[in-house]
N, C-alpha and C positions, 0 to 999 in steps of 0.2 A: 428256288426256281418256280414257277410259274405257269403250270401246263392249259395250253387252252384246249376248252372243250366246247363240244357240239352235243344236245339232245334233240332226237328225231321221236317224234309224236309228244310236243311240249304241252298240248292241248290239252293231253290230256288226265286221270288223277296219277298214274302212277309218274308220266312226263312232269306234272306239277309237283309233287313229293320230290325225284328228284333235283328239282330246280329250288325247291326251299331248302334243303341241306345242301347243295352244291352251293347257294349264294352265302352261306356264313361259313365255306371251305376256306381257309387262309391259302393255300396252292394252287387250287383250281382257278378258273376265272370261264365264265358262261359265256361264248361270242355268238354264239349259233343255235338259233332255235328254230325247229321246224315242225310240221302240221300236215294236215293232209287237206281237208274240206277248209281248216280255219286257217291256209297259207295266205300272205297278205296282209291278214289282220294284226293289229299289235299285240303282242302277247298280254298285258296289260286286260285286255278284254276279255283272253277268254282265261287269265286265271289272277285275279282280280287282287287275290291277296299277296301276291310278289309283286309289293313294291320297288324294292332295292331293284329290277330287274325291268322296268316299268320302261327302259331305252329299248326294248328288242324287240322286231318286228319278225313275223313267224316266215320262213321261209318254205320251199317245198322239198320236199322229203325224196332226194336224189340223192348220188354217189359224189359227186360232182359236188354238191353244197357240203357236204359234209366233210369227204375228204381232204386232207390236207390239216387237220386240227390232232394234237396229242390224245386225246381220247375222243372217242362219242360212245353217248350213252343211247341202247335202242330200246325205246319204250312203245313199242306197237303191238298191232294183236298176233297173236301165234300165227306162222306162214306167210308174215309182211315182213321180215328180217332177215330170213337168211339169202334169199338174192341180192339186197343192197350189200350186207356185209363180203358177198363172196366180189365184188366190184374194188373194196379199198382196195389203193393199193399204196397210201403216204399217210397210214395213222398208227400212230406205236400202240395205243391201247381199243381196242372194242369190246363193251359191255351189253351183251343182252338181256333184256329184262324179260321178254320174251320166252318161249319155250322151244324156239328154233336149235338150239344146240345144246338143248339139256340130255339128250336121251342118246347114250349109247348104243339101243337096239334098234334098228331100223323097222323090225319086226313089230316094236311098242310104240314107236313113230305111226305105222300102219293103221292099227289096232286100233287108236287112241285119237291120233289128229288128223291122216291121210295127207295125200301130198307127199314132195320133196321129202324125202330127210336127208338134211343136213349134218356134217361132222358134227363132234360132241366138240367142247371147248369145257378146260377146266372149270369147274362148278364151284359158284360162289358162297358154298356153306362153310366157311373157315374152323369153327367148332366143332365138325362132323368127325368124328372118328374113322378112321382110315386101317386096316385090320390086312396085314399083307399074309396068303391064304398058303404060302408054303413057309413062314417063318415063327405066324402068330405073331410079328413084333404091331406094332401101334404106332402113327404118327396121325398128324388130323392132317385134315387138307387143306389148311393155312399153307402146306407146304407144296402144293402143288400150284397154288396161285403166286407165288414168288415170279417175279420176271415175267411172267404168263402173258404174249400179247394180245391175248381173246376168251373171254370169262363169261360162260352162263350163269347170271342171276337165277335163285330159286323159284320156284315155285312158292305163291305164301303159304299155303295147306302145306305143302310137302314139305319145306323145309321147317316148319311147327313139327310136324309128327316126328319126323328123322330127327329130330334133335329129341326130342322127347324118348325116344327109345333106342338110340343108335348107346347109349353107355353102357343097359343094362344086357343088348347083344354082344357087344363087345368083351363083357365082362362075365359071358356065357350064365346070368342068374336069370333071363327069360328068354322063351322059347319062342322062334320065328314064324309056326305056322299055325298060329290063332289067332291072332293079332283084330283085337274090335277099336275104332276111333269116330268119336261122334263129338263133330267140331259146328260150333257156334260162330257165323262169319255176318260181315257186317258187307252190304253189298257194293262197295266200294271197290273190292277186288274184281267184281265181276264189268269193271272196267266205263266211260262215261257216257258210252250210248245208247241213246232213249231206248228201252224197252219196258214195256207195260208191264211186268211183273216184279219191275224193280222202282218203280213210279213210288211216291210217298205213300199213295192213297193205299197201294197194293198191300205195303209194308210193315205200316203202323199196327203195332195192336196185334200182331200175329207172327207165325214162325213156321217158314216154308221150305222144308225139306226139298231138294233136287241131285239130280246125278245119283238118283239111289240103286242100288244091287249092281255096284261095282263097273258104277259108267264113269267115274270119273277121271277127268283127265291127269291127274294126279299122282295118281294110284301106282303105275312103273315109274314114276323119280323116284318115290318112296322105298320102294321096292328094290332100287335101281340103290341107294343108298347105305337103306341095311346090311344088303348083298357087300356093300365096301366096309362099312363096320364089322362084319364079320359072321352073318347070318351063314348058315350051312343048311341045308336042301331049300325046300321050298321056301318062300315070303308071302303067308297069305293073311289077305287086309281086306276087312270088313271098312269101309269108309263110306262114313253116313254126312256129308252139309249141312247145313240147316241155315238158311238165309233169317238173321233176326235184325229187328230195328235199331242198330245203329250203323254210322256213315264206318265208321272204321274201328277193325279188330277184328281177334279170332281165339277163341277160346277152347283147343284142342281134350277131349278127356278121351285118353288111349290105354285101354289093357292090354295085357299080355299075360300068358298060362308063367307063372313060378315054376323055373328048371328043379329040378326034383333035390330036396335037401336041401335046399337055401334058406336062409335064415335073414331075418327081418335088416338087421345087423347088415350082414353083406350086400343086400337090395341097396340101403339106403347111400352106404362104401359107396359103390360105385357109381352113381349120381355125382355123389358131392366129391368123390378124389377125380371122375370127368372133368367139371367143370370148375374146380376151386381155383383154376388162376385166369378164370374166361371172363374179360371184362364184360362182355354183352349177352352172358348165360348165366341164370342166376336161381340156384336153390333154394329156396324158402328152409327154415328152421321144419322140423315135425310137427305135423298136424297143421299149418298155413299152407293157403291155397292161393293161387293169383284171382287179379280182376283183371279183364281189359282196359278198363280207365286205367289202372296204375302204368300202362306201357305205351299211351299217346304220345305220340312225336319223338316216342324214344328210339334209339337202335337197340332196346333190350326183349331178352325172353327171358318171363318169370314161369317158372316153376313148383307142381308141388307133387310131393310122393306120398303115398299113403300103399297097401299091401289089406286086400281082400282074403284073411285068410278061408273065409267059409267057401269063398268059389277060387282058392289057390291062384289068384291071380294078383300082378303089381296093375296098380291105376296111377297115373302121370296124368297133370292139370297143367295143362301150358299155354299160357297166354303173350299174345306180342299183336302187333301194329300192322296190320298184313301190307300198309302201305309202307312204312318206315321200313324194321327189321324185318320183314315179309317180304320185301323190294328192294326200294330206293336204297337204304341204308345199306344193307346185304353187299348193293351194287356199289357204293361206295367204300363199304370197310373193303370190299376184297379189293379194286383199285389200288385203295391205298398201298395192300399189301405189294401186287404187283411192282408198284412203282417205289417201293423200299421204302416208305413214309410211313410215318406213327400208324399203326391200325386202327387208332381211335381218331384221328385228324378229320375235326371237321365232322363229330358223331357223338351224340349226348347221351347218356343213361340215363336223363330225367325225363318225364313225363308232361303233360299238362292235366291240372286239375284247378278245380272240381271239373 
């Protein structure tokens, strides 16, 4: 079968990222692409390198265009998604890339983005450990996107962190309320409109910390996640960004205090028996660390663990593609799930190098 889709904001990088994996999807098929300021123009124009895709002319970013196609993908800025979406009313699948329906608390809505908040929709972290709080049993939340007709894509920060530390909560060997993450991001997440601090000149040759002392928008998904792996009282995150010069990646290094009496052994257990059958979460051997090159264009997260004994802390190095598995991909593997097709369909573990 053969489901058509629609993306709304194609213009733009993360709209672009998904239109390069969605066009070598064997199920999918692209008929609809839409824009906002660049509606009109041929897509071709404004993302240059999707040839295959070179027939599409960008439409405007309504209910009305969109509706009526088996998926659409929403790749807009946070609080431009959840009115269009609340309009479908003839699309089996809606994916937002967005942050309009990631948040549970309306409270952390407030807090954090202001405006509307929106219903939560299942969350597209499939590897996320899922920690049921009157049984202690385990499931991830691959299992909640099954059939699912409306899927919040992650956050790229938050879903690097939560994946980095949601095994070793789950597995009760570190503690939820110390939590330090000082993440290396390449400014591509921060989305394709002109602003002077994200300009080349600005860029090159330096490393520009923002959102610091706990402004970041991030910070309650994270938090918002643990809490579902299995964190007990507080969740509290020190989260430091640091804009460095490259177009794409993110390079997360996150501590955590060692629960009392854990042993090196068991830290490491629960890492690798987490993720040992995760085609797109990936352990490194002892002692290897990831790079962000090695995770270009891929749908993967590489990992690495190491155990601070002098400051009794686990450090986790996690690297991924914050446009690929940070995004696009995320919003593609969990579709796939939904719609009962391979979860790897139309999603590469390889990278590009050099």
């Amino acid at each position: 079968m053969t489901y058509s889709v629609a993306v709304a904001g194609a213009s733009g990088y993360a709209g672009g990222e998904l239109l390069r994996l969605l066009a070598a999807h064997p199920e999918f098929e692209v008929r609809t692409v839409t824009g906002h300021s660049t509606a009109g123009q041929p897509l071709i124009a404004t993302q240059p390198h999707l040839r295959s895709l070179a027939h599409l002319t960008l439409g405007e970013t309504t209910p009305e265009v969109l509706d009526g196609h088996d998926i659409v993908f929403f790749a807009l800025p946070h609080g431009a998604s959840g009115a269009l979406t609340a309009q479908l009313s003839n699309v089996r699948l809606a994916v937002d890339c967005g942050a309009d329906h990631r948040l549970t608390d309306a409270a952390d809505w407030a807090a954090f983005y202001g405006g509307e908040h929106h219903e939560a929709w299942s969350y597209g972290v499939p590897e996320l450990i899922v920690t049921d709080a009157a049984t202690s049993g385990q499931t991830r939340q691959r299992d909640a996107l099954i059939g699912a007709p409306r899927i919040a894509a992650p956050g790229c920060n938050a879903s690097t962190v939560a994946l980095s530390l949601a095994p070793g909560i789950a597995a009760g060997v570190i503690a939820p309320d110390d939590i330090v993450t000082v993440l290396a991001v390449g400014p591509s997440g921060a989305g394709k409109a002109a602003k002077t601090h994200l300009l080349g000149a600005e860029l090159m040759g330096t490393a520009n910390p923002y959102a610091v002392g706990g402004t970041h928008r991030h910070i309650p998904e994270i938090q918002q996640s643990l809490r579902r792996a299995g964190a007990r009282g507080d969740v509290t995150l020190s989260f430091t960004p640091v804009l460095v010069p490259m177009s794409r990646g993110i390079l997360a290094t996150s501590t955590a205090k060692l629960a009392p009496g854990v042993s090196a052994s068991e830290v490491r257990a629960a890492w690798e028996t987490a993720y040992a059958d995760e085609p797109f979460v990936h352990v490194l051997p002892d002692g290897e660390f990831p790079r962000t090159a090695d995770t270009l264009g891929a749908n993967t997260c590489l990992m690495g663990l190491a155990i601070d004994e002098a400051a009794g802390r686990v450090v986790v190095v996690a690297a991924l593609d914050n446009l690929a598995k940070g995004t696009a991909g995320a919003a593609i593997q969990s579709a796939n799930i939904a719609l009962g097709l391979p979860e790897s369909t139309g999603l590469s573990v390889n990278g590009v190098a050099p």
